[in-house]
C-alpha positions, 0 to 999 in steps of 0.5 A: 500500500502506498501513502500519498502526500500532497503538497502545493508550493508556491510563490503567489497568495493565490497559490496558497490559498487554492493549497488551503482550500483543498486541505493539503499542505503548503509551502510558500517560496518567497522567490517571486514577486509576492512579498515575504510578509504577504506569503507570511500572512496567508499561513502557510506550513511552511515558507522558505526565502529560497529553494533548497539545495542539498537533499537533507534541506529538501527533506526538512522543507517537504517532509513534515 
């Protein structure tokens, strides 16, 4: 059997909020022109200002 884990990520308050309506977790990536603050305010997850790098930064982001 497999488990299914859905995530929506995202750089936009729309993104999230699609993410919240459906009932998976978010993640907001403050790389685009949303502000920081803004993607803060809509309560993600989790929120990050730039995407990870190595596999273990990976995995502490989208593994929760």
């Amino acid at each position: 059997m497999y488990t299914l884990q859905v995530i929506t990520i995202g750089d936009a308050v729309g993104d999230i909020a699609a993410g919240q309506k459906v009932g998976v977790k978010t993640v907001a990536i403050a790389t685009g022109p949303t502000d920081y603050l803004m993607l803060l305010d809509c309560k993600p997850d989790r929120i990050i200002k730039q995407w990870p790098e190595k596999l273990e930064e990976i995995e502490k982001v989208f593994f929760f």
